[in-house]
C-alpha positions in Angstrom: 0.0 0.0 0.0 2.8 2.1 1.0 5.2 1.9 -2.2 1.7 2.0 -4.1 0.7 5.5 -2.4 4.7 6.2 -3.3 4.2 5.6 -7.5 0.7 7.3 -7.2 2.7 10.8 -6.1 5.6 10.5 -8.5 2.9 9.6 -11.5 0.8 13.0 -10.6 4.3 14.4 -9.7 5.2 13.8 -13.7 1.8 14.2 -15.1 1.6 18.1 -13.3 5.5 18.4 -14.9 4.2 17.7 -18.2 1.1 20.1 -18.4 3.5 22.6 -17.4 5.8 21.7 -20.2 3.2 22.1 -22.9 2.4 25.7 -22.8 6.2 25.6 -23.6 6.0 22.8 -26.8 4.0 21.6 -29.1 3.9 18.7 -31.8 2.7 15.5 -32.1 5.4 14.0 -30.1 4.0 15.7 -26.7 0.4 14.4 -27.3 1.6 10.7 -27.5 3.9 11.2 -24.1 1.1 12.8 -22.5 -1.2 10.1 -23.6 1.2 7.5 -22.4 1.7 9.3 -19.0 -2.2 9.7 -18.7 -2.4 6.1 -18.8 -0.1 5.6 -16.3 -1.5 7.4 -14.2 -4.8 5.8 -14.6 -2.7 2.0 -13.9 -1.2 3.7 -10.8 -4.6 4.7 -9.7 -6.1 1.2 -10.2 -3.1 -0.6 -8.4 -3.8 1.7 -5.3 -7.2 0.9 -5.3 -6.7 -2.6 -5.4 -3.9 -2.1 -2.6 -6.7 -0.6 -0.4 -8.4 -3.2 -1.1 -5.8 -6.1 -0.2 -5.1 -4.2 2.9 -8.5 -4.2 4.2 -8.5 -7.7 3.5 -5.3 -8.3 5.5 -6.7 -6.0 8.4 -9.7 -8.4 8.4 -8.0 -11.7 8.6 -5.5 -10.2 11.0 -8.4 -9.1 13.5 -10.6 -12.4 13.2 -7.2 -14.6 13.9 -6.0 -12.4 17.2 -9.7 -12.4 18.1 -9.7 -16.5 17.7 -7.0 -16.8 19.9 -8.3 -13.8 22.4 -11.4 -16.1 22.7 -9.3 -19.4 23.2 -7.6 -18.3 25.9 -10.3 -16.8 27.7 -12.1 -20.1 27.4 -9.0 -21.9 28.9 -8.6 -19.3 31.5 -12.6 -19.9 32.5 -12.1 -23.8 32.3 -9.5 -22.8 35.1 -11.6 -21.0 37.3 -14.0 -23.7 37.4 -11.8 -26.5 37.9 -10.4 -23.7 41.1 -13.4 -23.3 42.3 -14.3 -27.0 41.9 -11.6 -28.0 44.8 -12.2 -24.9 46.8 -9.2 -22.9 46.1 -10.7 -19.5 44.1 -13.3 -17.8 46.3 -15.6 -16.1 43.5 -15.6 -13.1 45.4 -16.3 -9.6 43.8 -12.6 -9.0 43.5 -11.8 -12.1 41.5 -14.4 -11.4 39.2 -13.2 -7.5 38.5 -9.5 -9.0 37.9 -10.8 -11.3 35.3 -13.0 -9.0 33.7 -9.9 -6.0 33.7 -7.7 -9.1 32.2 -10.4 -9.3 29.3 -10.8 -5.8 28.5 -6.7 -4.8 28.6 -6.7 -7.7 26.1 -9.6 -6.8 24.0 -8.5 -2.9 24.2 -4.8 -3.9 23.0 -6.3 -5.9 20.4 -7.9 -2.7 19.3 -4.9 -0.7 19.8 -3.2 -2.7 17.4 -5.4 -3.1 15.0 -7.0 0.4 14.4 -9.5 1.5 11.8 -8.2 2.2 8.0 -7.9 5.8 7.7 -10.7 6.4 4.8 -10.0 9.8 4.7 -6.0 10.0 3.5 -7.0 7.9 0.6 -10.2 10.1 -0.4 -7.9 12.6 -0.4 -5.6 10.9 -2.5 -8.4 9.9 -5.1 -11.9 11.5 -5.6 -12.5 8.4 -7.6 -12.3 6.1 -5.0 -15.8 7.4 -3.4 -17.5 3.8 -4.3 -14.9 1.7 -3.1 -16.1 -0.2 0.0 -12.7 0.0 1.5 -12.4 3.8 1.7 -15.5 4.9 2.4 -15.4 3.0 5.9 -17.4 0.9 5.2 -14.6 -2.0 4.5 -14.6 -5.2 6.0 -12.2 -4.6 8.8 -13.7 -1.0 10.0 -16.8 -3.0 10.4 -15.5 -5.6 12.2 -13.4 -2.7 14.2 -16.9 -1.0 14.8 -18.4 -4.2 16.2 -15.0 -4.8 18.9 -15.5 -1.4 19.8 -18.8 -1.8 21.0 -18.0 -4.8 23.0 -15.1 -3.5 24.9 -17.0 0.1 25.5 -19.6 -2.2 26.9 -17.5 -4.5 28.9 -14.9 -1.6 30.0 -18.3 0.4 31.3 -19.3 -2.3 33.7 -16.0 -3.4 35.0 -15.4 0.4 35.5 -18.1 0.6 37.8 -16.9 -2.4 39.8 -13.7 -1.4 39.9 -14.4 2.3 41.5 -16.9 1.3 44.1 -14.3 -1.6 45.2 -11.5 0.9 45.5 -13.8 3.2 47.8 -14.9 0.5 49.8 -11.2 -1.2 49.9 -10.1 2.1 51.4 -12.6 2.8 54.1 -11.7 -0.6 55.2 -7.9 -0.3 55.0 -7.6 3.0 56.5 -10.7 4.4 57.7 -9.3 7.7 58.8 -7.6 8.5 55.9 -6.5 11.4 55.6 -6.4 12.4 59.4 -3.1 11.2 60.4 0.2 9.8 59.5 -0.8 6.1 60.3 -2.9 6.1 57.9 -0.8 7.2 54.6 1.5 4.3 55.9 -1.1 1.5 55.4 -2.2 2.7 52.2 1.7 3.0 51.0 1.8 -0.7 52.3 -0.9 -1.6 50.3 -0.3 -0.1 47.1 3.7 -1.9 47.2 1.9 -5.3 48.3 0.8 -6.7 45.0 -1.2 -9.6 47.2 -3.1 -7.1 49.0 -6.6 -6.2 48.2 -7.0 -2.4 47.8 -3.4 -3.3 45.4 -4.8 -5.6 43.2 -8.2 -3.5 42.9 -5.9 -0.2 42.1 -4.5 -2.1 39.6 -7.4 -2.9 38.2 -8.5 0.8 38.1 -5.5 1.8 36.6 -5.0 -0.7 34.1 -8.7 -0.1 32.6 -8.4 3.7 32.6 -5.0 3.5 31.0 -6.6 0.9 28.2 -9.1 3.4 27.7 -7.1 6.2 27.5 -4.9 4.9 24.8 -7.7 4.5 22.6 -9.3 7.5 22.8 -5.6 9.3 22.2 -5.2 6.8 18.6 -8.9 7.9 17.9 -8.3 12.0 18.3 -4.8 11.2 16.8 -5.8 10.0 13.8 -8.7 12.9 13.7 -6.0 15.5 13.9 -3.6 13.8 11.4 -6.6 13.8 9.1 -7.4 17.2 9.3 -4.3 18.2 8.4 -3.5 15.8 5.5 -3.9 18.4 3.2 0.0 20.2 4.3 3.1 19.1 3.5 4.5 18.4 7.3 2.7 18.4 9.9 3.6 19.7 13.6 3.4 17.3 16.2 0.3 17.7 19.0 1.3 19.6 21.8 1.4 18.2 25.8 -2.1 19.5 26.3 -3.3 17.5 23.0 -3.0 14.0 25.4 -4.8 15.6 28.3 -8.2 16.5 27.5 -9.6 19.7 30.1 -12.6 17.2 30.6 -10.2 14.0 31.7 -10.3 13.2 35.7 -7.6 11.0 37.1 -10.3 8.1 38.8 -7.9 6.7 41.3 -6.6 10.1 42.9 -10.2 11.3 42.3 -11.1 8.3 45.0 -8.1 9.3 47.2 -9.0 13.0 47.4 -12.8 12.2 48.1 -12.7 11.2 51.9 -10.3 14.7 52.0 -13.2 16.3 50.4 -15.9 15.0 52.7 -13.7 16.6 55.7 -13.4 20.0 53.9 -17.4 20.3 53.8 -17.6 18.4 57.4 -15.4 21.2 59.3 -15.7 24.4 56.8 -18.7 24.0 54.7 -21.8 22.7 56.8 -24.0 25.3 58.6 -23.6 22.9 62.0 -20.3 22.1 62.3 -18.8 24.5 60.3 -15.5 26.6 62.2 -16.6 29.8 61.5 -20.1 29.0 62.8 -18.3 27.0 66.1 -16.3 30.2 66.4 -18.7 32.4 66.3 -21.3 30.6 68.9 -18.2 30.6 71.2 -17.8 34.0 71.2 -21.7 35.0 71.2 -21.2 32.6 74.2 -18.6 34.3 76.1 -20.0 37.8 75.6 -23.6 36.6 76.8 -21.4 35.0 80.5 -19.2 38.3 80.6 -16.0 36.9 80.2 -15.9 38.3 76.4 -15.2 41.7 76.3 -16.8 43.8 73.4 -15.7 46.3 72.0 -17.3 48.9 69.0 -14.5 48.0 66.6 -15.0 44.3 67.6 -15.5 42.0 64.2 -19.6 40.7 64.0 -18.0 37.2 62.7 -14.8 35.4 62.5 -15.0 35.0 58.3 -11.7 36.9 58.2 -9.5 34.1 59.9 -11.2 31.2 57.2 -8.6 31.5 54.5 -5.9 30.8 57.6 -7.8 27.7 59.3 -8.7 26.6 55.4 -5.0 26.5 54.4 -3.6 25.6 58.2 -5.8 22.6 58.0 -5.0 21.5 54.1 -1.5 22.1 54.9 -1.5 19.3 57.8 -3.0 16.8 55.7 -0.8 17.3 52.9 2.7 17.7 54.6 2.2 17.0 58.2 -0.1 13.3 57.5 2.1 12.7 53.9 -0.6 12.3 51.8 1.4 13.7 49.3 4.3 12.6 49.9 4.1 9.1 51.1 0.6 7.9 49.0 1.0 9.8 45.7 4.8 10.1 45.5 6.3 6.9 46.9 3.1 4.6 46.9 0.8 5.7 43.6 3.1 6.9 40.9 5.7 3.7 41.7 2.4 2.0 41.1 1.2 3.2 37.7 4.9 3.2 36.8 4.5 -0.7 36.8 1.0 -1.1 35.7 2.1 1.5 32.8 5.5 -0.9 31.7 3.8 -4.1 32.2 1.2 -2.8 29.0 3.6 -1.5 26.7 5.8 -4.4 27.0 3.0 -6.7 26.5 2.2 -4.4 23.2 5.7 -4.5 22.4 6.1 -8.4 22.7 3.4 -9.2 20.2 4.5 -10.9 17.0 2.8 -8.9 14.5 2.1 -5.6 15.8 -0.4 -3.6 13.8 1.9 -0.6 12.6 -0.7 2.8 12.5 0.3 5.3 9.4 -0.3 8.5 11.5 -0.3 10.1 8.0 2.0 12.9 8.8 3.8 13.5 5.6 7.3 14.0 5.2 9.3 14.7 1.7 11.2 12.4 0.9 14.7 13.0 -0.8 14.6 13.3 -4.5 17.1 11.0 -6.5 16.7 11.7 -10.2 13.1 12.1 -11.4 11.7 9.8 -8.1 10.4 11.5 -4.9 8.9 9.6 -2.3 5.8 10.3 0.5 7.3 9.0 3.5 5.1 7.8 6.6 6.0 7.8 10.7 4.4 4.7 12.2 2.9 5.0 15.5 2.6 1.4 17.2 0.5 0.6 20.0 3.4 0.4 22.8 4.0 3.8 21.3 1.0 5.4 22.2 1.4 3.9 25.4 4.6 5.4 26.0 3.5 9.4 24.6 0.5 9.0 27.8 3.3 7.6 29.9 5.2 10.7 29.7 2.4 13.3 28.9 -0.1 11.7 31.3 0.8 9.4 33.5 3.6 10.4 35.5 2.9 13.5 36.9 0.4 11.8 40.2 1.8 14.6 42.5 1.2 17.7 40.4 -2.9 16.1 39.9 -3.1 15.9 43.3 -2.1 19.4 44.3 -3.9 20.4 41.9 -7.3 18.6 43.5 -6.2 19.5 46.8 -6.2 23.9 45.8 -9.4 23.8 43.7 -10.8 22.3 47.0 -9.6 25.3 48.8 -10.9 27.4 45.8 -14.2 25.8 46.6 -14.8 26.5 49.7 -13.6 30.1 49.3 -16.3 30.8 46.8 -19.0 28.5 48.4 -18.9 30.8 51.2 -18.4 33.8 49.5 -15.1 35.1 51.1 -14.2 37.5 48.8 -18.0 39.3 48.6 -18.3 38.9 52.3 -19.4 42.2 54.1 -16.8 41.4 56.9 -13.9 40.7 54.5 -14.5 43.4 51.9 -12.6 46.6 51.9 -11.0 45.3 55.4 -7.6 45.2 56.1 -5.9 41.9 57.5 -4.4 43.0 61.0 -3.0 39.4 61.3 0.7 39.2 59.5 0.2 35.7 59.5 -2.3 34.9 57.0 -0.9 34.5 53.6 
């Protein structure tokens, strides 16, 4: 298909050269070379065609045989569980079933991964007369097939999703219930994220794993969007850092692990009852109404001025003084999705006949003589792996911080701090408060 594309240019390359050359000439012995070249180029067209068409047959039988084998050994690995559960030694608990499922759907997803649609829209480009042709209207054989995976894994990744979240929170109310009120507590989750035995590990995993599955193939999908829109240019720029990291994209597993922070934040700052500046405030209605406060004119009718400074105080404990930060994200959640991360793109890597993607990014080639050549980068699966590793996937720390000051951003706006008529056009007598 390639070298095909690559005799398709040089043909038009020729045929433009010639056109150009006959406002220049004229006799009978132009009309027969252009003639001949026409026809050329018409040959050259029909061999692409029937490229396109080999290829989507390839794609198809390719798919169907991984697929085969994807089924085989999920068979095996079911005949397995039974014959476990048959002598007692698998318990068929909630957790067994979301690793098995996870184990289906990272190998369905990499299936996909490898095996992407054919890019209709390059070769449409390439030739307006190829509208009818089954294979590049995307309607070939192996983008239905591709349409018809798809649909299966969505469905499949959906549910075990679902498990997989509502284990995690439950698996971490049980493993460290007072998470993230003290030190102890950032310990046993660091335990349990380097213990690949332990529950609330294996269920992380799991979490990771999918989204990462996920994530891959919505990157190859807006990928090839992008490389299509600009098929039209000569070279195209590569996507910048922001391109892999949608605005909408959450990060599930630190999402989970800043929840229980979040439920403290509206607990002690947020609710009418048990709000500080409320507590504060009834204290020192208190203490005025028994004598012992002493009032005073210039005296403040509320305490919403100190909130910033208890709000940050108390973030500031959790984060540095408990090690939330730096003991769960930075030694015991990044380490993890490191592995989870390398264990997927050498498993992508390892596969025999990896499905190489023409990200259509067009590149001259060098001319020798009359022959120029369309040159393609290939973008494998492992590498789209790798571009979320670096653009993505290893920055746990920065995500969490992140979480952690919107929180306080929040709370400052839920209880309108900065249109408050006790904060407004006052001036801070405390140096303290940053």
């Amino acid at each position: 298909l390639s070298k095909a594309k690559a005799q398709l240019h040089r043909l038009r390359k020729l045929e433009q050269e010639q056109r150009e050359r006959q406002n220049q000439r004229a006799g009978q012995s132009l009309e027969h070379s252009y003639a001949a070249q026409t026809h050329d180029g018409v040959a050259a067209v029909t061999l692409f065609h029937r490229a396109i068409r080999a290829q989507d047959e390839i794609n198809f039988l390719e798919m169907q045989r991984d697929v085969v084998t994807l089924v085989r050994e999920l068979a095996e690995n079911r005949r397995e569980d039974d014959a476990n559960k048959a002598v007692g030694t698998a318990t068929g608990s909630v957790l067994e079933l979301l690793t098995n499922a996870t184990e289906t759907c990272t190998s369905l997803g990499l299936l996909l991964l490898r095996h992407p649609p054919l890019n209709e829209l390059i070769v449409a480009n390439d030739s307006n007369e190829s509208k009818n042709d089954n294979a590049n209207d995307g309607n070939g054989k192996s983008n239905q097939f591709h349409r018809a995976l798809t649909n299966w894994y969505n469905t499949l990744h959906d549910s075990s999703l679902h498990i997989a979240v509502s284990s995690f929170s439950r698996q971490l109310r049980k493993c460290a219930p007072e998470f993230p009120s003290n030190e102890r507590s950032s310990s046993i989750i660091l335990h349990s994220f380097q213990d690949p035995s332990s529950e609330l590990g294996r269920v992380t995993r799991c979490l990771v794993e999918l989204q990462i599955v996920k994530d891959a193939l919505d990157l190859q999908c807006r990928l090839q969007n992008y490389l299509s829109r600009h098929s039209q240019m000569e070279s195209v720029t590569q996507p910048t850092p922001e391109f892999y990291r949608p605005l909408s994209w959450r990060w599930l597993v630190i999402d989970e692990l800043c929840r229980p922070l979040a439920e403290r934040l509206r607990f002690h700052f947020l609710e009418e009852q048990t709000g500080l500046v409320t507590v504060a405030n009834s204290t020192t209605q208190n203490e005025e109404r028994m004598g012992t406060g002493v009032a005073s004119p210039k005296q403040k009718p509320s305490n919403m001025d100190r909130f910033p400074e208890w709000l940050f105080r108390y973030l500031k404990e959790v984060v540095d003084n408990h090690k939330t930060h730096s003991i769960v994200m930075v030694q015991g959640l990044q380490p993890l999705v490191d592995s989870v991360m390398e264990s997927l793109i050498l498993e992508s890597s390892l596969v025999d006949n990896d499905f190489e993607l023409e990200d259509d990014v067009k590149y001259l080639g060098t001319e020798d003589g009359d022959n120029s050549a369309v040159k393609h980068n290939f973008l494998k699966a492992a590498e789209i792996l790798q571009h979320l590793k670096q653009n993505v996937y290893s920055h746990s720390h920065i995500y969490f911080l992140r979480e952690v000051s919107r929180m306080a951003r929040h709370a400052l706006r839920a209880k309108s701090f900065f249109h408050h008529p006790d904060v407004v056009g006052m001036e801070c007598s405390d140096c303290t408060i940053v």
